[in-house]
C-alpha positions in Angstrom: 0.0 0.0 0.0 2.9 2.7 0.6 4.4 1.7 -2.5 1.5 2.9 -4.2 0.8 5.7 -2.4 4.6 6.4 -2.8 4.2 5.8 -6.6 1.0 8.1 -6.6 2.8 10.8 -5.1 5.6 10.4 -7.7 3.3 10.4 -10.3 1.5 13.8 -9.1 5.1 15.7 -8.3 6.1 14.4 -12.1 3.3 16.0 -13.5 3.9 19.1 -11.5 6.9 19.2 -12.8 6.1 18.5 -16.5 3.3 21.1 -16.3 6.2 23.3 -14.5 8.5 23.1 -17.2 6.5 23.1 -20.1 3.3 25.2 -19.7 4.8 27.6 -17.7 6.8 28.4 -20.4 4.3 28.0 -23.4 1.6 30.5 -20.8 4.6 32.7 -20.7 4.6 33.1 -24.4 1.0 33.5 -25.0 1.2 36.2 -22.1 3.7 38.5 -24.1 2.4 38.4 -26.9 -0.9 39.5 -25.0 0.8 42.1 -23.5 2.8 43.2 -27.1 -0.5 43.4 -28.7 -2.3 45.9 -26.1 1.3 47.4 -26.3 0.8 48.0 -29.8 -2.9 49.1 -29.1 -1.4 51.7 -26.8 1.3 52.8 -29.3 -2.0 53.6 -31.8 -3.9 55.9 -29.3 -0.7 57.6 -28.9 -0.4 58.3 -32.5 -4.1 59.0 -33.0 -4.2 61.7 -30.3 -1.1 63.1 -31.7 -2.8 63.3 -35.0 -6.0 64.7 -33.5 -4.0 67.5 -32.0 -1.3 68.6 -33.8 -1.7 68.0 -37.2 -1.5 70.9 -39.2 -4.8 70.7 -40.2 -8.1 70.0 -37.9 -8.9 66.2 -39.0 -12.2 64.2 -39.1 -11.6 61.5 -36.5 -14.3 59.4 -38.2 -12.2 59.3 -41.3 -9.3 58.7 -39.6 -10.3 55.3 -37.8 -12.1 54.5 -41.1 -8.5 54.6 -43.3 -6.6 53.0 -40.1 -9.3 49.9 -40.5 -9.0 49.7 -44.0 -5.2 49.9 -44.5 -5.1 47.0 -41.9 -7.3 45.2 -44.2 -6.0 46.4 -47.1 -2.3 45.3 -46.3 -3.6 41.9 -45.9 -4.3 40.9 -50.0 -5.8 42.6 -52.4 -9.5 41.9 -52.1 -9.7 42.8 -48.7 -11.3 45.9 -47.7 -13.6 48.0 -45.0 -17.3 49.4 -46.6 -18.9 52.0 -45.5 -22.0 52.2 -45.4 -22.5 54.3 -48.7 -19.6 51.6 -50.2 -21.8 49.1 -48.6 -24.7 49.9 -50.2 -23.4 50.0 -53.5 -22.0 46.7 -53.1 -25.5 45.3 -52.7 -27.0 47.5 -55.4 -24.5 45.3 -57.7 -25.6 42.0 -56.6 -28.3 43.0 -57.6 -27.5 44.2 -61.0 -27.6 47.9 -60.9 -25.6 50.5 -60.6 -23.6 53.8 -61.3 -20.1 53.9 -62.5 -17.9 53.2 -65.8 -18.9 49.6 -65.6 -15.0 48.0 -64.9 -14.2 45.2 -62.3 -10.8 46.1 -61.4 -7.8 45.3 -58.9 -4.6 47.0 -58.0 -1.3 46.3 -58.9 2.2 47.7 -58.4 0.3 50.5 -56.9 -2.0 51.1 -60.0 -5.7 50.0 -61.2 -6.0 47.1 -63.3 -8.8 46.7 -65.2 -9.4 42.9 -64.1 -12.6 43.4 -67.0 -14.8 45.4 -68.6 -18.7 45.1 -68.3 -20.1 44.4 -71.9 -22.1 47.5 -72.9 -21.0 50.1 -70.8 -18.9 53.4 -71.1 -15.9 51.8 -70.3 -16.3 48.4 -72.8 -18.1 50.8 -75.5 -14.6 53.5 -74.9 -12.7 50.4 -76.1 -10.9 49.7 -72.1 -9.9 46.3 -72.0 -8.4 43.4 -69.7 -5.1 44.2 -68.2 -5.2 48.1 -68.7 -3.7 50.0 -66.0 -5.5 53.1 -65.4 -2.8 56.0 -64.0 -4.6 59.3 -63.6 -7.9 59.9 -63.0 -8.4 63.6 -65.1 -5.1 64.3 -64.8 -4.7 63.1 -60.9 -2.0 60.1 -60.7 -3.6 57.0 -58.5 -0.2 55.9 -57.0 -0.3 55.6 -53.6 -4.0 55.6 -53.4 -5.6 52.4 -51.8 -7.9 50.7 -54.3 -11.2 52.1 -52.5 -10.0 55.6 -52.8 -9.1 55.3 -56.7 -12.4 53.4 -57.3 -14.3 56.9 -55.1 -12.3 59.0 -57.9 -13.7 57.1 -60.7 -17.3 57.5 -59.2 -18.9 60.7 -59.7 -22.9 61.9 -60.8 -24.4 60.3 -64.2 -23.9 61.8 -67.2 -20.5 64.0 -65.9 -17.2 63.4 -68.4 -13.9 61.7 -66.7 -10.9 61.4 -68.3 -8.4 58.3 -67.7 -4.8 57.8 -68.2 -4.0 54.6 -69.7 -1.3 51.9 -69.9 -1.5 49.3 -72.6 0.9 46.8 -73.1 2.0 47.3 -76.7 1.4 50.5 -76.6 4.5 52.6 -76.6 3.0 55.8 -74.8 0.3 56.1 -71.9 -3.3 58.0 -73.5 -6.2 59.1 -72.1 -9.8 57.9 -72.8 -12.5 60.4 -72.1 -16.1 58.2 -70.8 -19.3 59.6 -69.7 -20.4 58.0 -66.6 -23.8 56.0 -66.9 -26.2 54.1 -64.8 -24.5 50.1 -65.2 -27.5 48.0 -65.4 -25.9 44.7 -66.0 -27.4 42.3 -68.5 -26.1 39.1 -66.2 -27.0 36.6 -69.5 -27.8 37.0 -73.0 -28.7 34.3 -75.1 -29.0 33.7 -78.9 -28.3 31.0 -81.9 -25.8 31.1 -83.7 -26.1 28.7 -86.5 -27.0 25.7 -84.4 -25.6 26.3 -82.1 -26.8 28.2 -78.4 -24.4 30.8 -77.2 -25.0 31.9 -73.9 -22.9 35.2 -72.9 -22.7 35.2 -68.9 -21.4 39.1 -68.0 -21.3 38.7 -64.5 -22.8 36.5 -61.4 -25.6 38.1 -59.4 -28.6 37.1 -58.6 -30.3 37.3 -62.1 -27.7 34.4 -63.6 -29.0 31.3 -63.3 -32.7 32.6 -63.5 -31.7 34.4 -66.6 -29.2 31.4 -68.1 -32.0 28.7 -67.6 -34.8 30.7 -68.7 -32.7 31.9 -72.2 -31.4 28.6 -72.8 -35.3 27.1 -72.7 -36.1 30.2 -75.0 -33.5 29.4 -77.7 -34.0 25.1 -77.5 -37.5 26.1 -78.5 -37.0 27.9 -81.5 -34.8 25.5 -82.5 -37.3 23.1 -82.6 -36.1 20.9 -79.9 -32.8 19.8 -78.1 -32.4 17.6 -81.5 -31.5 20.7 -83.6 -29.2 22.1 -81.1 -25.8 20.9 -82.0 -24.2 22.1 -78.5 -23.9 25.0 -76.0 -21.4 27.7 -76.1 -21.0 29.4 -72.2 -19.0 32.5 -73.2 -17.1 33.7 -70.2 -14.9 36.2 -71.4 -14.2 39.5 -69.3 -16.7 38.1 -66.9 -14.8 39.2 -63.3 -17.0 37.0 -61.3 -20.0 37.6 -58.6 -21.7 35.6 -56.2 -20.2 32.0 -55.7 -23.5 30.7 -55.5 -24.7 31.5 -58.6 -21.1 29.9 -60.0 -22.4 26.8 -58.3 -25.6 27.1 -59.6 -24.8 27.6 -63.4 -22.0 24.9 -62.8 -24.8 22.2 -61.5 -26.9 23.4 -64.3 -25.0 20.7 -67.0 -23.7 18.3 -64.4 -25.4 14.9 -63.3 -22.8 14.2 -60.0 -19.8 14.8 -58.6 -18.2 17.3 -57.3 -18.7 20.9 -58.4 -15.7 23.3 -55.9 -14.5 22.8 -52.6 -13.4 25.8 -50.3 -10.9 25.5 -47.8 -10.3 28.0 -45.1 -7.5 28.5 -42.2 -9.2 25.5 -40.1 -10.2 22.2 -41.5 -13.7 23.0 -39.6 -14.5 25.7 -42.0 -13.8 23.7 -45.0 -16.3 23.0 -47.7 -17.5 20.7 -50.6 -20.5 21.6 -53.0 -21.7 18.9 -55.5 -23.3 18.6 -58.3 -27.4 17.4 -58.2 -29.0 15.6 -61.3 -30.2 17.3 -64.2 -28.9 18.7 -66.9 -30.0 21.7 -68.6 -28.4 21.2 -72.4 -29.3 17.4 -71.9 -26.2 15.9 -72.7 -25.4 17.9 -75.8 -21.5 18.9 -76.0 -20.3 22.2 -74.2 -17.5 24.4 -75.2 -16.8 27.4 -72.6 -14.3 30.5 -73.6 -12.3 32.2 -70.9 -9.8 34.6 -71.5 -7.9 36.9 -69.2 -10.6 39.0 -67.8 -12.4 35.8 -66.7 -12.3 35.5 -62.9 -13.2 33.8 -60.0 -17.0 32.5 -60.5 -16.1 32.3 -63.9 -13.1 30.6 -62.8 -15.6 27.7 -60.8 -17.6 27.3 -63.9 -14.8 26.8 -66.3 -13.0 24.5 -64.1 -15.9 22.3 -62.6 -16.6 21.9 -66.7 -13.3 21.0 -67.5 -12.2 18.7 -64.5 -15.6 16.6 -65.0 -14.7 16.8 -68.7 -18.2 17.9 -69.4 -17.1 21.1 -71.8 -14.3 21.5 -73.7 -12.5 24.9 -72.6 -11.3 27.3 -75.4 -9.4 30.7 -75.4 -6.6 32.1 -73.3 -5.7 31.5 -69.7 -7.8 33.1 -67.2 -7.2 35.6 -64.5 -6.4 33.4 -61.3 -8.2 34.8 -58.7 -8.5 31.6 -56.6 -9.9 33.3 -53.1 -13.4 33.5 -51.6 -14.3 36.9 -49.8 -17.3 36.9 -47.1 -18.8 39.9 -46.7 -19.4 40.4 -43.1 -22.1 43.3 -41.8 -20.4 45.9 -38.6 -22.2 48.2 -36.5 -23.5 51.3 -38.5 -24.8 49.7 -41.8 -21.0 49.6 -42.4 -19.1 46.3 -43.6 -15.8 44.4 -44.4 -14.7 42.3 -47.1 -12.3 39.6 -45.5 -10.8 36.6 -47.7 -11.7 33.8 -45.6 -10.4 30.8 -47.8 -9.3 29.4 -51.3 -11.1 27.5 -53.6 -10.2 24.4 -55.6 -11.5 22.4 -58.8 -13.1 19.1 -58.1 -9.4 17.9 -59.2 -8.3 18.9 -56.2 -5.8 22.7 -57.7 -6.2 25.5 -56.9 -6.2 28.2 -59.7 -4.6 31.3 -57.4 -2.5 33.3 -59.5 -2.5 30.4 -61.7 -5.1 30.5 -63.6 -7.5 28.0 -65.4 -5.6 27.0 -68.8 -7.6 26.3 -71.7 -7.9 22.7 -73.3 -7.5 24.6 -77.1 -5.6 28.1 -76.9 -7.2 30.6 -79.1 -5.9 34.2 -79.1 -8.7 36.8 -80.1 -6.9 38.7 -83.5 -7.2 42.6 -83.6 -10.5 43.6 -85.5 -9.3 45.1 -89.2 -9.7 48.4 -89.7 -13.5 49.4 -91.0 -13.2 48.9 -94.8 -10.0 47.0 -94.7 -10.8 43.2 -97.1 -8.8 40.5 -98.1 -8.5 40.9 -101.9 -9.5 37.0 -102.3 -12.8 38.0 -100.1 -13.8 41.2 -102.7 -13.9 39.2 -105.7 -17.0 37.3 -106.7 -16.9 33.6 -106.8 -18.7 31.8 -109.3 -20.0 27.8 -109.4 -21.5 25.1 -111.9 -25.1 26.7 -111.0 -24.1 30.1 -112.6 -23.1 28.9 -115.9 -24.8 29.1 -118.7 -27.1 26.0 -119.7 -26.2 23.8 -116.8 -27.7 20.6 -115.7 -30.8 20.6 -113.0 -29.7 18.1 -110.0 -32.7 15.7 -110.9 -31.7 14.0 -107.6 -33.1 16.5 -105.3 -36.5 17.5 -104.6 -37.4 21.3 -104.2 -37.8 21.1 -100.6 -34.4 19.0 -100.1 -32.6 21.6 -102.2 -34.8 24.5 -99.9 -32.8 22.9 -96.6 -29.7 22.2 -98.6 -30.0 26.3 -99.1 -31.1 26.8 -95.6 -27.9 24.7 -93.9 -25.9 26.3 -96.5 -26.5 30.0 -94.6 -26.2 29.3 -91.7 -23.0 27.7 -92.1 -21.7 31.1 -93.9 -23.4 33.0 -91.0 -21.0 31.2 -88.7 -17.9 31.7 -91.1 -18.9 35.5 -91.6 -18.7 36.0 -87.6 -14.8 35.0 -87.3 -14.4 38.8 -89.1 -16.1 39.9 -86.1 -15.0 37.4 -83.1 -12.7 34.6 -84.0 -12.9 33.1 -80.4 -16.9 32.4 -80.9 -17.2 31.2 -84.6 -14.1 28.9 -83.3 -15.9 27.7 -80.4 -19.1 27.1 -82.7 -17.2 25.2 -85.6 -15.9 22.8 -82.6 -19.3 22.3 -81.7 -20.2 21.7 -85.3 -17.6 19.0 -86.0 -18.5 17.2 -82.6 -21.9 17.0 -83.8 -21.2 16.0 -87.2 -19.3 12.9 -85.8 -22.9 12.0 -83.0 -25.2 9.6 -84.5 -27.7 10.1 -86.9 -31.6 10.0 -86.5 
């Protein structure tokens, strides 16, 4: 019996011990840096009273705790950011699809704005801005040094009112400046049409109109087709699409898978870690996919294209994409005001990450500059002539009129898809794959 009480006691005065040596120490620790933090804490009231007092100028203390917040979050990536209530509320009013601006997602880099895209039909996509601009001056006022909020506040102003940007292209030898009235943006989140037969659905941006609007067009064109049979495939065209909601990236995603899964999210802890996956059903009902991306496609757009390409459900055509690979939560503070904090990555259901990557396409197709208004190939100007047009010849007595009627019909719409490489190379390349897929299908 003393023996074990003996041993007890040892036991007990080890653990003392142990717990002497080694959380004493590790309490320690986690007590200085308590103590450095309230430190630094201090160190910021100092400043801030110093500031409040003997500037050389009488300061707003409002704005000055306002720019403190958002330089801390501003120094942590560049998505990150404080809203105030008036940045706040525009924020919603985009989600939404409306709003007042130029109509350009951008970012910063090297201490300029980047034009991350432009918003089709808008001031800034009709003044000819594209992805990977950097605007320098905002009417003649340089935007180094500004954080990305403040440059963006320059940019805003009331609709109708001119601004003048400063512009750096690459290629382009000398900066210019491009003179844009401001409008009201009201963004078209998805326009649908037929191209040949094919259905080409142009996805601007992700709020809470696209997969409403995507579903509902899609249905619209399949039925003036005739029926999913006529369709030879879907075209998803994500160029200079910056992004939106991830939600409504999981949502169009889901729309053309059966299973699997569609994007995982993984923050700082393994406990807030995610994994979304596909439901059955299948909007385009099996018919072939081809998406284009190019470099002002990001994040949701990113999801789509590479949820598509992973499950190797559309073939992915164009240049590589942005590679913004993060997920932002908006989070609501006291006074209608509001941060945007990065709270994890996201990942393709192959498991990469596309951060600063990018999603590379399966066939790289580099838009060609437009030709100048009036500018022809000599071959394209002169008139062709075939057996028809001669003089005398034979009827095809193997044809009916109503064969050679569709013969006719196919016939234009096939040159209806040649003539729109003159006009966007990327598209009529994404149809003609769809076209030689569906040529090699099975016949009715």
């Amino acid at each position: 019996m003393k023996k074990f009480v003996m041993a007890a006691v040892g036991g007990t005065l080890a653990g003392v011990i142990a717990t002497t040596q080694i959380a004493g120490p590790l309490l320690a620790q986690e007590a200085a840096k308590t103590s450095n933090v309230y430190e630094q804490l201090d160190l910021f009231g100092d400043i801030f009273e110093r500031i409040r007092a003997q500037y050389v100028e009488e300061v707003d203390t409002e704005e000055l705790i306002e720019a403190a917040i958002n330089g801390m979050l501003t120094s942590l990536d560049p998505h990150s950011s404080y809203l105030s209530p008036k940045d706040a509320l525009k924020m919603r009013d985009q989600t939404r699809g409306e709003f007042g601006g130029l109509g350009i997602e951008v970012t910063q880099e090297e201490g300029f704005v980047k034009v991350v895209s432009p918003i089709d039909e808008t001031p800034a996509s009709e003044a000819g801005i594209e992805a990977g601009d950097f605007i320098t001056h905002v009417d003649g006022e340089s935007l180094l040094g500004l954080t990305l909020d403040d440059a963006v506040e320059l940019m805003r102003g009331p609709v109708g009112s001119e601004i003048i940007i400063t512009v750096v292209r690459e290629g382009e030898s000398e900066p210019f400046d491009v003179s844009l009235v401001r409008d009201t943006i009201q963004l078209t989140a998805v326009r649908s049409r037929t191209v040949g037969n094919a259905v080409v659905m142009r996805v601007t941006t992700f709020n809470e109109q696209t997969y409403p609007k995507l579903k509902e067009g899609l249905e619209e064109q399949i039925e003036a087709a005739g029926g999913i049979d006529k369709v030879s495939g879907i075209v998803i065209d994500l160029r200079n699409n910056p992004g939106g909601l991830l939600n409504q990236a999981i949502a169009v995603s889901d729309a053309f898978l059966e299973e699997g899964e569609i994007v995982s999210t993984r923050g700082r802890d393994s406990a807030d870690s995610d994994r979304t996956n596909a439901t059955p059903g299948d909007l385009a009902q099996g018919k072939p996919i081809v998406v284009l991306i190019n470099g002002g496609s990001a994040s949701a757009s990113e999801i789509v294209a590479g949820a598509l390409q992973d499950h190797r459900r559309a073939i992915v055509v164009g240049t590589k994409s942005f590679g913004k690979g993060s997920v932002q939560t908006i989070m609501p503070l006291r006074g209608d005001s509001a941060m945007r904090l990065t709270t994890a990555r996201y990942y393709t259901p192959s498991g990469r990450s596309i951060q600063a990557v990018g999603v590379s396409p399966d066939i790289v197709v580099a838009q060609p500059p437009l030709k100048p208004a009036g500018e022809e190939d000599d071959a394209n100007s002169r008139p062709l002539r075939s057996e028809a047009d001669l003089r005398g010849s034979l009827n095809n007595d193997s044809l009916t009129e109503d064969e050679i009627e569709q013969i006719m019909a196919d016939r234009e719409k096939a040159e209806e898809a040649a003539a729109l490489r003159e006009e966007d190379y990327q598209l009529a390349y994404a149809i003609d794959i769809l076209k030689g897929l569906s040529a090699l299908g099975p016949k009715d």
